[in-house]
C-alpha positions as CSV (number, residue, x, y, z in Angstrom):
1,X,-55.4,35.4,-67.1
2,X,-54.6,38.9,-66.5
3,X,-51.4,40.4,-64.2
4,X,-53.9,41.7,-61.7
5,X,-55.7,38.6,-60.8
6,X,-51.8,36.9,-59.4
7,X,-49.4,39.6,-58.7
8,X,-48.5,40.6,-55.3
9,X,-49.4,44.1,-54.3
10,X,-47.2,44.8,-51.3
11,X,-44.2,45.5,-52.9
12,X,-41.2,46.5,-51.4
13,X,-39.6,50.0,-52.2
14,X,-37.1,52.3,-52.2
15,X,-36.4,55.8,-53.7
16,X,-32.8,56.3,-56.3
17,X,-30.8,57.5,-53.1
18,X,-31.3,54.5,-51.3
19,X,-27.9,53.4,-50.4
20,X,-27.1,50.2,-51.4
21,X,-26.9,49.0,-47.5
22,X,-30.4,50.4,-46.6
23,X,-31.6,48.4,-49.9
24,X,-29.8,44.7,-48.0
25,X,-32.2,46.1,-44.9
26,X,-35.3,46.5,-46.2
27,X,-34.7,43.2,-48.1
28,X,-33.7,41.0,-44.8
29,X,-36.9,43.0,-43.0
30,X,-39.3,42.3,-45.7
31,X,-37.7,38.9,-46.5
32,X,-37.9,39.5,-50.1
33,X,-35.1,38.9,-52.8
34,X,-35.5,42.5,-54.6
35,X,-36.7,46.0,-53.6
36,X,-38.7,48.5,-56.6
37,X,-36.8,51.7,-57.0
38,X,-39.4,54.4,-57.4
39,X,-39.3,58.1,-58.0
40,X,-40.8,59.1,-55.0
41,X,-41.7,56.7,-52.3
42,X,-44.6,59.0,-50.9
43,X,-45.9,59.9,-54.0
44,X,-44.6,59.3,-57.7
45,X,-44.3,55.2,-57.5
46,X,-43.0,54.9,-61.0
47,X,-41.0,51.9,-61.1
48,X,-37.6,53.3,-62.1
49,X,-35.5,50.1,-61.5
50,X,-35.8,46.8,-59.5
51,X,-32.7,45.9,-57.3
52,X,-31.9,42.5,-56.5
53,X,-29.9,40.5,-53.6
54,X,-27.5,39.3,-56.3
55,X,-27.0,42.4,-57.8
56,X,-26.1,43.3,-54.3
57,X,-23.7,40.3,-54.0
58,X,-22.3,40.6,-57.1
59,X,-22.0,44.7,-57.6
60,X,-21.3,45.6,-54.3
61,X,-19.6,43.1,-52.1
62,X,-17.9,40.9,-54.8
63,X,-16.9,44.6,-56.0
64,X,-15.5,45.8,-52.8
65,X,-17.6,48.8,-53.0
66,X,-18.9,50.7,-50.1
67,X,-22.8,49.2,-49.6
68,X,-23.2,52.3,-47.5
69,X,-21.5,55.1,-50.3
70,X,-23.3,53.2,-52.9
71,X,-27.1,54.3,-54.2
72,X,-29.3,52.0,-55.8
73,X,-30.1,54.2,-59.1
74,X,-26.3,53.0,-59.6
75,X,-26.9,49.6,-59.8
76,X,-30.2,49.0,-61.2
77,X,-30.3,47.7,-64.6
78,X,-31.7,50.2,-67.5
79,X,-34.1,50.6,-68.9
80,X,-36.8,48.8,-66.3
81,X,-38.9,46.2,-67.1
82,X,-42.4,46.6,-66.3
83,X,-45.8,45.0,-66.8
84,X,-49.4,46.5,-66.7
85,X,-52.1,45.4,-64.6
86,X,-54.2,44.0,-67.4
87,X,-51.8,42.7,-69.2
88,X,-52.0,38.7,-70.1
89,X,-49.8,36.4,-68.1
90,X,-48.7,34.9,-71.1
91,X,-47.3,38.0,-72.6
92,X,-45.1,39.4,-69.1
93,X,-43.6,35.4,-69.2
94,X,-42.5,36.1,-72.5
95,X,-40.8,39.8,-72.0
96,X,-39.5,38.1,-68.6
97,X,-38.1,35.7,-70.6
98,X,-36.3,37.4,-73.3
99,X,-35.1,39.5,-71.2
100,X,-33.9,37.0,-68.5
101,X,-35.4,38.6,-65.5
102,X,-37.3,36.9,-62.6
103,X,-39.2,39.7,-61.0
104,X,-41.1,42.4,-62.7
105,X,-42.7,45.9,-61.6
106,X,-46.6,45.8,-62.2
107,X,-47.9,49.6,-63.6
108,X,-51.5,50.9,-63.1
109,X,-52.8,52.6,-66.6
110,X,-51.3,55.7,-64.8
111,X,-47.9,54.3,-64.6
112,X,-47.9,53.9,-61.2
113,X,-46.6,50.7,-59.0
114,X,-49.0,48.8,-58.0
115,X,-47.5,45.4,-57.7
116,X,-44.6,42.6,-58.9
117,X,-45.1,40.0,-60.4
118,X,-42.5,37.2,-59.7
119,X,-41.3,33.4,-61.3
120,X,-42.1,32.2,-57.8
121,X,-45.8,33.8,-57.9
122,X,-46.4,32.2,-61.9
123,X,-44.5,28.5,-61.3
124,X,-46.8,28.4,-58.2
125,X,-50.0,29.2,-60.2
126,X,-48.4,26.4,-62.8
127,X,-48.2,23.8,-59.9
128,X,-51.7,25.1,-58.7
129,X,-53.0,24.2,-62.2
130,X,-51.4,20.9,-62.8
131,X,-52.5,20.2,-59.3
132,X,-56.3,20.7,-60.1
133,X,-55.5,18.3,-63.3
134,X,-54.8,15.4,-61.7
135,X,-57.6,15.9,-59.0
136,X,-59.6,16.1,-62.3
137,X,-58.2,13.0,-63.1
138,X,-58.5,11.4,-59.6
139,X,-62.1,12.4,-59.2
140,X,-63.0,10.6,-62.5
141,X,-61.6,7.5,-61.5
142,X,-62.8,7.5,-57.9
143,X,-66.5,8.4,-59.4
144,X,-66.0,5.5,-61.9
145,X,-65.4,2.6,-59.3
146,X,-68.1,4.3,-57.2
147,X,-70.8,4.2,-60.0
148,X,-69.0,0.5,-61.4
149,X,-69.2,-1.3,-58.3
C-alpha cells in the first residue's frame, strides 16, 4: 500500500519564525500533537522540520525558555524526516522506526507537503485489517452452520 492511499492531507503548518507560543496555538486549535514547519506557508511547503507538543514541553517549558522569544526552526530536530506520496507503507514504518519518530511529513515528487503520515493513522489501518480477519473468520463459521443445519 502506498503513503497516498492513508496519509492525512490537512496538515497543520507553520513557517521557521513561528514562535514557539504561536506553534502551542495552532496545535490546541487544530487539536493535533505536532505542527510541519515549512519554508513558506503560502507558497514553498517544503517540510523543513515537524514540531511536536513534547518537544514543546520538554524544550521550552521544562527549559524555562520564553515560548513567545523562542522560534520553531530552533527546536525542530535536523535533518527532517520525510516520506513520498508513493512510497510503500512498509518502507516509511521502517525509517519511522529507526529513526524513533511517530509522525512524518508526506512530499509530492516536487518536494512539496502534501500530507503526514502518523503511528495513529498506520496502527488504525492495522486494527482495520485484523478487524476484517476475524469477520473473515466469523463469516466462515456463520455460513458453515447455515449451510450444516
Amino acid at each position: 500500500m502506498q503513503l497516498k492511499e492513508i496519509y492525512t492531507p490537512d496538515v497543520v503548518c507553520c513557517s521557521r519564525g513561528t514562535s514557539a507560543m504561536d506553534a502551542a496555538l495552532l496545535m490546541r486549535q487544530r487539536h493535533v500533537g505536532a505542527v510541519v514547519i515549512v519554508n513558506d506557508i503560502n507558497d514553498d511547503r517544503a517540510p523543513i522540520g515537524v514540531i511536536t507538543d513534547r518537544d514543546l514541553a520538554v524544550e521550552v517549558v521544562a527549559a524555562g525558555l520564553n515560548g513567545r522569544d523562542t522560534q520553531v526552526a530552533a527546536l525542530a530536530r535536523k535533518p527532517v524526516i520525510i516520506a513520498r506520496e508513493d512510497e510503500e507503507l512498509n518502507a516509511a514504518i521502517e525509517r519511522m522506526r529507526s529513526h524513533g519518530i511517530r509522525r512524518t511529513p508526506v512530499v509530492d515528487s516536487g518536494g512539496a507537503l502534501v500530507g503526514i503520515i502518523t503511528l495513529d493513522d498506520m496502527l488504525a489501518l492495522m486494527v482495520e485489517n485484523a478487524n476484517a480477519l476475524v469477520q473473515i473468520t466469523r463469516k466462515e463459521q456463520h455460513e458453515e452452520r447455515r449451510t450444516r443445519r
